[in-house]
N, C-alpha and C positions, 0 to 999 in steps of 0.2 A: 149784138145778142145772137142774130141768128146765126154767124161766123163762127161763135165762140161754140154753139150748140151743135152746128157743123166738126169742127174740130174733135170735139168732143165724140160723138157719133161718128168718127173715123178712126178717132183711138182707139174708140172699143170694139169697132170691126176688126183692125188691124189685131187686137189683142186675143179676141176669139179665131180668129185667121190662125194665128199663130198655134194657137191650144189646140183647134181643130187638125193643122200639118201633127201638129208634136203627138197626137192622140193616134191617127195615120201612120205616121214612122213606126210607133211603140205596136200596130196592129199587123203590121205586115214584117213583121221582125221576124227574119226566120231564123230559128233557134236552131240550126244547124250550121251556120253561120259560123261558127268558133273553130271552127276545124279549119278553115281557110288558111290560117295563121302558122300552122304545123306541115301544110301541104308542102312538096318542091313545086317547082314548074311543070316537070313532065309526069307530075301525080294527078289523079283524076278519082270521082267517088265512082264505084262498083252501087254501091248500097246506102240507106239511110232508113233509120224507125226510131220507133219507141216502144215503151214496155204496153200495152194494153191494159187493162183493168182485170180484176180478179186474180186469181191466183195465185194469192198471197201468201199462203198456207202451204208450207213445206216436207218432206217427209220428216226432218228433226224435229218437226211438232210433235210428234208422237213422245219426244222425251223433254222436249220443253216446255208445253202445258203442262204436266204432272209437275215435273219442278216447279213452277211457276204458280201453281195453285197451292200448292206446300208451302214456297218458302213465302206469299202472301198472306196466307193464315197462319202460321206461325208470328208474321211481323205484327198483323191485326191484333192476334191472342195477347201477343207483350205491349201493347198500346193499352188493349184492353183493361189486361191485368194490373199496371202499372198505375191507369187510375181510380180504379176502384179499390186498390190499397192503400192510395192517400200517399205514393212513393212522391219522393221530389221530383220537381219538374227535371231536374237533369236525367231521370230514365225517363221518362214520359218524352223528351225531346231526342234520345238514344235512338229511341224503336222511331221515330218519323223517315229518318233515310234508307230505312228495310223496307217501310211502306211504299214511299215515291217508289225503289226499285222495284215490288211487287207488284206496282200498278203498270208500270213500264213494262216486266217482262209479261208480262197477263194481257195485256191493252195496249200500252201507248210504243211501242215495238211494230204493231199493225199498222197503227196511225200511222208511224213513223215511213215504214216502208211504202203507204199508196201513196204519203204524200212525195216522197222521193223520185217514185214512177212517175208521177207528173211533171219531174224536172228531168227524165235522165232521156238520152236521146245516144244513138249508136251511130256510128257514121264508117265504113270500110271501104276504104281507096284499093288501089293496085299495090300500095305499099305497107300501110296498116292497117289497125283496130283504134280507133277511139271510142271512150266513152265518156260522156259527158254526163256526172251525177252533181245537179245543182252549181255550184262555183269550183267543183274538182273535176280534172278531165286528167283520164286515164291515156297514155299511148302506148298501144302492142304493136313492135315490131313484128312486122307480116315473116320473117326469117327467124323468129325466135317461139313460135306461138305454143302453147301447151297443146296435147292429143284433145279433139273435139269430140261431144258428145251430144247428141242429141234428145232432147222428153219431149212429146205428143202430150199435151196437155187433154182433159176429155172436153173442154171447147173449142176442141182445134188449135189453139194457140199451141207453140212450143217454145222454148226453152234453149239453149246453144251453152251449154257446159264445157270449159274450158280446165280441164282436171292437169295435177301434175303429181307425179310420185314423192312422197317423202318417206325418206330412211330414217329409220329410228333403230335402237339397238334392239326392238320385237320384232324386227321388217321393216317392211313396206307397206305404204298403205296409200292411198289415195285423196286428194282431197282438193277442191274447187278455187280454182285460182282468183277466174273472173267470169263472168255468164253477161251472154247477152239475153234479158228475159221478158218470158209470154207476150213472144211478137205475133201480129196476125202473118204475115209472109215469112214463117222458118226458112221454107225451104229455098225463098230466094236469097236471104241472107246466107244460108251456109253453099250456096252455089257464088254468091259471092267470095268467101273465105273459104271456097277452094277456088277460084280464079286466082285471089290474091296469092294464096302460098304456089300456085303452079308459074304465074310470074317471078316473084322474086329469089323462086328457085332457079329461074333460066339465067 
């Protein structure tokens, strides 16, 4: 009996042992880690971050709230209207995927993006730009990179804008490739990615 109850009280050690390591590994995981895998030999990191909190709210909000409170009350209205006309459920079921999208462009768009900043992590060797947003990771050749641009955020944070021109038969115009963003160390990251492009220029 007391052997069996010995055994027993070692399994279950050994099995918390084990959940205890596996809890450890999963805690000290450094989510920068994925970049390893794209490095050469004679590559090395310059830099590493993440996006910070706040700042979620961009200058295209100025035209994207007004649309997005429009085309959600319009969606509401025909929901509305629809049943208190006693229409068949097939318009009453019509007007539901104007609402999801108005609830998404109005709200779940915000959600979308903090929760993203919590997955997305930047990493810039002597040879490129990675970024890692959730299970997609981006790589920018350090020798290919769009003109950089810089935003001072008003909590210090800034912004790293990586713009490139498109031609269209009105011109040219401008527009945002890939951004590294509202990091608390701008400026050591863009002293980074000017390290990197001054190397691989040599």
């Amino acid at each position: 009996m007391l052997k069996l109850l010995a055994n027993a009280g070692a399994g279950w050690y050994n099995t918390e042992n084990r959940c205890y390591l596996r809890r450890c590994r999963m805690n000290n995981h450094d989510p920068y880690d994925f970049c390893r895998r794209y490095m050469t030999e004679d590559e090395y990191i310059l830099w590493k971050g993440h996006p910070e909190k706040g700042n979620i709210f961009t200058g295209r909000e100025a035209v994207m709230l007004p649309f997005s409170i429009v085309w959600l009350s319009f969606a509401v209205y025909w929901e509305i209207t629809a049943l208190r006309s006693g229409s068949n459920w097939f318009m009453v079921l019509w007007g539901l995927p104007f609402v999801v999208i108005g609830v998404y462009l109005l709200i779940g768009r915000f959600i979308m993006t903090a929760y993203l900043r919590t997955r997305t992590f930047y990493v810039i060797t002597n040879r490129k730009l990675m970024i890692r947003k959730g299970s997609r990771i981006q790589i920018h050749d350090g020798r290919n990179l769009p003109p950089m641009n810089l935003v001072i955020h008003k909590n210090g944070n800034g912004t790293i804008l990586f713009t490139q021109s498109v031609y269209t038969s009105k011109g040219s115009r401008s527009s945002t490739a890939f951004a590294i963003e509202n990091i608390a160390d701008v400026a050591q990251a863009q002293n980074a990615v000017d390290r990197m492009e001054r190397q691989v220029g040599n």
